[in-house]
C-alpha positions as CSV (number, residue, x, y, z in Angstrom):
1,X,-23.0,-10.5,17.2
2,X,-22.8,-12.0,14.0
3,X,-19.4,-12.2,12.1
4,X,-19.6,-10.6,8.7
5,X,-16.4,-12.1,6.2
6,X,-15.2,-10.2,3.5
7,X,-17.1,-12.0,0.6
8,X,-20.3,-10.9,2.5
9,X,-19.4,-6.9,3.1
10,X,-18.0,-6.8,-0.7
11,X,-21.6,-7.8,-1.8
12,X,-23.4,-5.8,0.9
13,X,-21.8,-2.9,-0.9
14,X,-21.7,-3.9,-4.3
15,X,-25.0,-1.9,-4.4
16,X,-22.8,1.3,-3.7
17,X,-21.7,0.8,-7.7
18,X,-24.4,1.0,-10.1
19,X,-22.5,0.8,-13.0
20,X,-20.5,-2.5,-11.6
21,X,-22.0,-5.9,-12.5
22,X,-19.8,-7.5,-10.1
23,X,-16.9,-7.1,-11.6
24,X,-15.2,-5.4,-8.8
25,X,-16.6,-7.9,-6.1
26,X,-15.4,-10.5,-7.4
27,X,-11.8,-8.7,-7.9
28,X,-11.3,-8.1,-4.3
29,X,-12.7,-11.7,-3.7
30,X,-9.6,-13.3,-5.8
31,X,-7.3,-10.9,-4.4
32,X,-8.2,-11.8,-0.9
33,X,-8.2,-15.5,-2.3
34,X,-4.2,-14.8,-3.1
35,X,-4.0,-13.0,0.0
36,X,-4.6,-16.4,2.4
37,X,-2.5,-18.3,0.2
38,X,0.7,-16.0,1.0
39,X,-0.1,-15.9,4.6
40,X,0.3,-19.3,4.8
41,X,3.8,-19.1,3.4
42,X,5.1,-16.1,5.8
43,X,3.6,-18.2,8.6
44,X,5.5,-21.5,7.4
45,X,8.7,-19.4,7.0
46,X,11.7,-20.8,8.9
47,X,9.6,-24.5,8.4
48,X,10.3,-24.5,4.7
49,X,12.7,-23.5,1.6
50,X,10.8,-20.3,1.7
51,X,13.5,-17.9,3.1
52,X,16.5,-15.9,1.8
53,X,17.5,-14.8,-1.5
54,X,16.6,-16.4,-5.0
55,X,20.3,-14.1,-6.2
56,X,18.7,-12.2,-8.5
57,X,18.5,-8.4,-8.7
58,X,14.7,-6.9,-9.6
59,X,14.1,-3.9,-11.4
60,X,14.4,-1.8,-8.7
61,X,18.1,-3.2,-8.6
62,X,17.5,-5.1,-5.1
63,X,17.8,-8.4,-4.3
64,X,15.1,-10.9,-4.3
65,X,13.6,-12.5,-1.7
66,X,12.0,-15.9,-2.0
67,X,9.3,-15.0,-0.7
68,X,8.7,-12.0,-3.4
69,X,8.8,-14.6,-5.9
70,X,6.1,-16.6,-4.5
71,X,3.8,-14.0,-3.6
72,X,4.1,-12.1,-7.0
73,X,3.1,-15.2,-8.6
74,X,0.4,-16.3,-6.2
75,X,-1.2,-12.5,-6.9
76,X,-0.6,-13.3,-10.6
77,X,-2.3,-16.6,-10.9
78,X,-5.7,-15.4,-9.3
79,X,-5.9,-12.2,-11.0
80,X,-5.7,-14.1,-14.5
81,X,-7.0,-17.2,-13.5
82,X,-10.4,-14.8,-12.0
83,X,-10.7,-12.9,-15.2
84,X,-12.1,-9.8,-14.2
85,X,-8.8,-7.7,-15.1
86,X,-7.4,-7.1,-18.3
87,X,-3.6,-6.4,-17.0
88,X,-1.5,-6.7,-14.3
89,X,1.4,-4.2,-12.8
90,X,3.7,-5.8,-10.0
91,X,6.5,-4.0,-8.8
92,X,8.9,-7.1,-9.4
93,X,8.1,-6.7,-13.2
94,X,10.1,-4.3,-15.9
95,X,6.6,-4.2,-18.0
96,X,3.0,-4.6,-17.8
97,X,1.6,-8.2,-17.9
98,X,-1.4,-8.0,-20.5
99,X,-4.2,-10.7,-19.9
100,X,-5.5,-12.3,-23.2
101,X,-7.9,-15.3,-22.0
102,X,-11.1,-16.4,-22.9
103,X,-12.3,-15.5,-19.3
104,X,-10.6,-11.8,-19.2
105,X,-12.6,-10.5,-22.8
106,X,-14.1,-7.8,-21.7
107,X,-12.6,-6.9,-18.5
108,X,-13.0,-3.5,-17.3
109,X,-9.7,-3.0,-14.4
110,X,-6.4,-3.3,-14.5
111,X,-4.6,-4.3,-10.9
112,X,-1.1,-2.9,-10.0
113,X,0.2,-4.3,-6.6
114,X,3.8,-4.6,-4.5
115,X,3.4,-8.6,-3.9
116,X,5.6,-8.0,-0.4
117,X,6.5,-4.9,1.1
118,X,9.0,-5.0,3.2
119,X,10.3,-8.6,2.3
120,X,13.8,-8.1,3.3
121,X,12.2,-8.4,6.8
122,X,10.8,-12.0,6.3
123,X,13.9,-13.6,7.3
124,X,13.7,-12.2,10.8
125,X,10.0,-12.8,11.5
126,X,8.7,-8.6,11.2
127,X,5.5,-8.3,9.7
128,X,5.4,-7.5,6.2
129,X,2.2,-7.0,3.6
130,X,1.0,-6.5,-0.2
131,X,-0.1,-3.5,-1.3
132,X,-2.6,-3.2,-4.2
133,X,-4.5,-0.8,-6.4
134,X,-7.6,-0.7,-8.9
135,X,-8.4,1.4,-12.1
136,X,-10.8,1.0,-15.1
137,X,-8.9,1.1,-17.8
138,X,-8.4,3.5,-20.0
139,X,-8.0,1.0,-23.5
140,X,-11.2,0.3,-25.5
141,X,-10.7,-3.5,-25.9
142,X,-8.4,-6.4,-25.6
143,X,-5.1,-7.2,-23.7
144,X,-4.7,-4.5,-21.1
145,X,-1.6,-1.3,-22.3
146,X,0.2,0.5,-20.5
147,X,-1.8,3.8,-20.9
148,X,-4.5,1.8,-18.1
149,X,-1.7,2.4,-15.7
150,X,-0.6,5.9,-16.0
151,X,-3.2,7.5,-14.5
152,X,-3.3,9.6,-11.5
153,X,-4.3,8.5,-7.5
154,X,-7.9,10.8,-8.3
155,X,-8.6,7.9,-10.4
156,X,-8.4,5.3,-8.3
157,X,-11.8,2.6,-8.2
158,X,-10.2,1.0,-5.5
159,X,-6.8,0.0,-3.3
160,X,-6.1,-1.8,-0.3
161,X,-3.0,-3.7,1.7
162,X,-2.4,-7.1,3.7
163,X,-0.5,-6.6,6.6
164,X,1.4,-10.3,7.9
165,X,1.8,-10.1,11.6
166,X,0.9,-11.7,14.6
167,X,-2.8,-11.6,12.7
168,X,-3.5,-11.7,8.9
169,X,-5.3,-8.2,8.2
170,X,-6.8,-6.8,4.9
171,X,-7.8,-3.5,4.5
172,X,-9.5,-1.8,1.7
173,X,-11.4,0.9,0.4
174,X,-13.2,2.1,-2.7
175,X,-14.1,5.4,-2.0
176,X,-16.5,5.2,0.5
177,X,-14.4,5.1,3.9
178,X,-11.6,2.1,4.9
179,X,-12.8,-1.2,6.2
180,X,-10.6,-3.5,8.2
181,X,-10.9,-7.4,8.0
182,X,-9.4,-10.3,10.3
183,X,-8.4,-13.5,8.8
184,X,-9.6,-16.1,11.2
185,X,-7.9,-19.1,10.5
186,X,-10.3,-21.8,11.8
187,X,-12.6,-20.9,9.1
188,X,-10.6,-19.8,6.4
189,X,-11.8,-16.0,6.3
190,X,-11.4,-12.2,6.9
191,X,-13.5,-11.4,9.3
192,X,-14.7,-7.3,9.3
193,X,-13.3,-6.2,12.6
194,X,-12.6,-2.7,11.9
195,X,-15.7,-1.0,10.0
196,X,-15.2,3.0,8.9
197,X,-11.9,3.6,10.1
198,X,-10.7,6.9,11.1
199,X,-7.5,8.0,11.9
200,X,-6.8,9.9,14.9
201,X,-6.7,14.2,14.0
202,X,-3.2,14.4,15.7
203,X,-0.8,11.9,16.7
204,X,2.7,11.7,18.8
205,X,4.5,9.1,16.5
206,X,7.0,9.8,13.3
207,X,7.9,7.5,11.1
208,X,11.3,7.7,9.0
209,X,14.6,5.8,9.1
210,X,16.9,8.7,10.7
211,X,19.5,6.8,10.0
212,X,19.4,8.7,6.4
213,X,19.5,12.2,8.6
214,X,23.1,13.5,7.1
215,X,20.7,13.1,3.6
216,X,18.2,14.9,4.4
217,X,16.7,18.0,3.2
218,X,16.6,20.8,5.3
219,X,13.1,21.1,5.9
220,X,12.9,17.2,6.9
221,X,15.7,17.7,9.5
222,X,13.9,20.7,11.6
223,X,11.1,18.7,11.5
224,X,12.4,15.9,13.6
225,X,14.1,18.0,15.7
226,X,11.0,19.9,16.3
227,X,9.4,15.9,17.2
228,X,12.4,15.5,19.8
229,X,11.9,18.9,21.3
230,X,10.3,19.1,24.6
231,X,6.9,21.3,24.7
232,X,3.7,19.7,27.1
233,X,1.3,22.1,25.3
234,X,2.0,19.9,22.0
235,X,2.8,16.5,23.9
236,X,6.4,16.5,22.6
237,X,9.0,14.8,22.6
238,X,7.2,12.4,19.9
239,X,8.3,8.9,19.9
240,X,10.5,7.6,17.0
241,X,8.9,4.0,15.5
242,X,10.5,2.7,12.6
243,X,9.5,-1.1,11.5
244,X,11.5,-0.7,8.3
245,X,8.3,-2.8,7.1
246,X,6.7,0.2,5.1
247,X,2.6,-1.7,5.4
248,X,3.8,-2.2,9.0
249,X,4.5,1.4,9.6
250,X,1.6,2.6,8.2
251,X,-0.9,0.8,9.4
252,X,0.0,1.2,13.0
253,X,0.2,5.2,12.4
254,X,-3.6,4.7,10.7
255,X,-4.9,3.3,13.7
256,X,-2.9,5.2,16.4
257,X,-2.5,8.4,15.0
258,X,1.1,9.6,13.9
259,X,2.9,10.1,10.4
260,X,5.1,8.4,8.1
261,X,8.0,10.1,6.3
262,X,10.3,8.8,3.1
263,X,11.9,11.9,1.8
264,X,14.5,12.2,-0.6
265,X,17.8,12.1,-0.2
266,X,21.0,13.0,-1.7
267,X,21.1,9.5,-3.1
268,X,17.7,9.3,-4.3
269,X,16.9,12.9,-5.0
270,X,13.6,11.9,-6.5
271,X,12.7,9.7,-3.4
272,X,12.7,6.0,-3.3
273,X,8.9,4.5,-3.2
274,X,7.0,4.0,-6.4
275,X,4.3,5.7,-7.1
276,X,1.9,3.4,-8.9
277,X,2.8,0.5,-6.3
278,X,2.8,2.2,-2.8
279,X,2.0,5.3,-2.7
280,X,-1.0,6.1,-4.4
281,X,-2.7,3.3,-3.0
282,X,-1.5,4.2,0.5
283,X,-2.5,8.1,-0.2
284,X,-6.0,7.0,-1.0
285,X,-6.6,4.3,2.4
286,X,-5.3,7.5,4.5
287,X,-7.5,9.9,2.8
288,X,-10.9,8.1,3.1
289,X,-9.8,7.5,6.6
290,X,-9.5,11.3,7.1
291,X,-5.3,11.6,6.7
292,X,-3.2,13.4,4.0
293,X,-0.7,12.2,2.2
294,X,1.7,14.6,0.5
295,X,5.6,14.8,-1.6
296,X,6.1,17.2,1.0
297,X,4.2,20.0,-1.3
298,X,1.8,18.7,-3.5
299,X,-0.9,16.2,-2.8
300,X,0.3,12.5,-3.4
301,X,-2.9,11.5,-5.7
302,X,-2.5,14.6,-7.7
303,X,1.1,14.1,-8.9
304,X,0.9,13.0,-13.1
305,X,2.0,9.3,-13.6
306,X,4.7,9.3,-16.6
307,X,6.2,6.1,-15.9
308,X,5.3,2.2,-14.6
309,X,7.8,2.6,-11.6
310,X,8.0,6.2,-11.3
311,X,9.2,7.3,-7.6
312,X,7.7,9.8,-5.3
313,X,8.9,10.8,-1.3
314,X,6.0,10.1,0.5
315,X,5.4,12.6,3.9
316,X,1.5,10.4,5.0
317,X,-0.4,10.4,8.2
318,X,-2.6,12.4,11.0
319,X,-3.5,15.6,8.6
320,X,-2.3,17.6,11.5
321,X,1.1,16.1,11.5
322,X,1.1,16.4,7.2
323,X,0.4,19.8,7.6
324,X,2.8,20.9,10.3
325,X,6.2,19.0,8.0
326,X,5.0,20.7,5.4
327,X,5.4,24.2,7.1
328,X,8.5,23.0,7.4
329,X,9.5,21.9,4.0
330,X,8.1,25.2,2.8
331,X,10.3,27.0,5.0
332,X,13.2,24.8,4.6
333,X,13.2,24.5,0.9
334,X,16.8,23.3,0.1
């Protein structure tokens, strides 16, 4: 059987896009470019001065990792230096980074991405991964603005994430079902090794770290104890999995079936991941997969976009599993 890299599959499908002029292929192509470049770091880590803190605080008010610095700007440099974007969103950024090159004129996307999710896991050798998303932007001409960015998930052209574990993955979609890719290091390339993912209906796996359970809302803490109860009709107990590694935890739910849950909490009463960065992108994978992805009420990719690193709970999974914590949330609405 013939092995089909990413560069390949992008153009195979470029057809699916009659208003693209290649725009969008060769997008993806210089994010996966970026892509190989950071998993060479992650898998030098512990070999060179790649590890630990730089001791700055981003503007999410947490420290930064090395590692974030290098991958932000790896993601950076391709994007501008490929010219088919007019502006770039990265979570380790206060503001928007317009692109105003010769090679960008006329650029029709703007990319937002989290450079490394799950960074503070790098020093201990647990996978972490990028996240990333496209839209056409919004602006007539010039430097991308910020207006390109607030948009909503329905908008989305296309979004994807590299997961960093024992293999290099990429996984993407625009629209038309998820696609799973393989780097194989001996030849430089993501190999397509998972075509038209589905996740599984059900699942017997939540997500969430319960060591936030005294924070809680109500609705979240019935739910897990209805995961812990015993019942063979439903194949409880669940099992508990929490990486911690937000790409990691996700992609293993996609593939196995189960759900992912970061609620709010009395300390961060309007959750904790960004919106722009995480979950949208994640929301629209799981959906062309055949998942949900909710705030616990409302559809994730519906929810209005009012600010660059505006912050959502996430509840995102097996639709079955979606549906059943949202009973509970319903119910449970303190």
């Amino acid at each position: 059987m013939q092995t089909q890299t990413l560069g390949q599959f992008i153009i195979e499908k470029q057809k699916d896009f009659p208003y693209s002029k290649g725009e969008l292929s060769r997008l993806l192509r210089d994010i996966g470019i970026a892509a190989k470049i950071v998993h060479r770091e992650v898998n030098k880590a512990g070999l060179v001065e790649i590890l630990g803190e730089t001791g700055d605080i981003n503007v999410q008010g947490e420290a930064v990792k090395k590692l974030d610095v290098f991958a932000n700007n790896q993601f950076i440099a391709a994007l501008k230096a490929g010219g088919e974007c007019c502006a770039i969103a990265s979570e380790e950024n206060e503001d928007i980074i317009p692109i105003d090159t010769v090679s960008s004129k006329g650029a029709r996307y703007v990319v937002a991405f989290d450079p490394l999710d799950g960074s503070s896991n790098i020093d201990v050798n647990v996978s972490v991964g990028t996240i990333f998303s496209i839209y056409r932007r919004l602006s007539l001409s010039g430097p991308g603005t910020l207006e390109d960015f607030l948009q909503p998930g329905t908008e989305l052209v296309a979004a994807g994430y590299v997961i960093y574990g024992s293999s290099t993955m990429l996984m993407y979609t625009t629209g038309k079902g998820v696609n799973g890719f393989t780097l194989d290091p001996s030849i430089g390339e993501f190999c397509l090794s998972h075509p038209n993912i589905k996740t599984p209906s059900d699942g017997a796996i939540y997500s969430l770290n319960e060591g936030n359970h005294l924070h809680f809302p109500e609705g979240v803490k019935k739910y897990i104890k209805y995961c812990q109860e015993e019942d063979k009709a439903t194949n409880r107990p669940y099992s508990s999995r929490y990486i911690g590694s937000g790409v990691a935890d996700f992609h293993r739910n996609l593939l196995k079936g189960g759900i992912f849950i970061y609620p709010t909490t009395t300390k961060s009463p309007k959750g904790k991941l960004r919106l722009l960065y995480e979950c949208n992108p994640l929301a629209f994978i799981i959906e062309q997969a055949g998942g949900k992805a909710t705030d616990g009420r409302k559809r994730i990719l519906d929810i209005p976009i009012t600010e660059l690193h505006q912050r959502t709970p996430l509840f995102i999974g097996s639709p079955e599993m979606v549906e059943k914590v949202m009973e509970f949330m319903v119910k449970y609405p303190v």
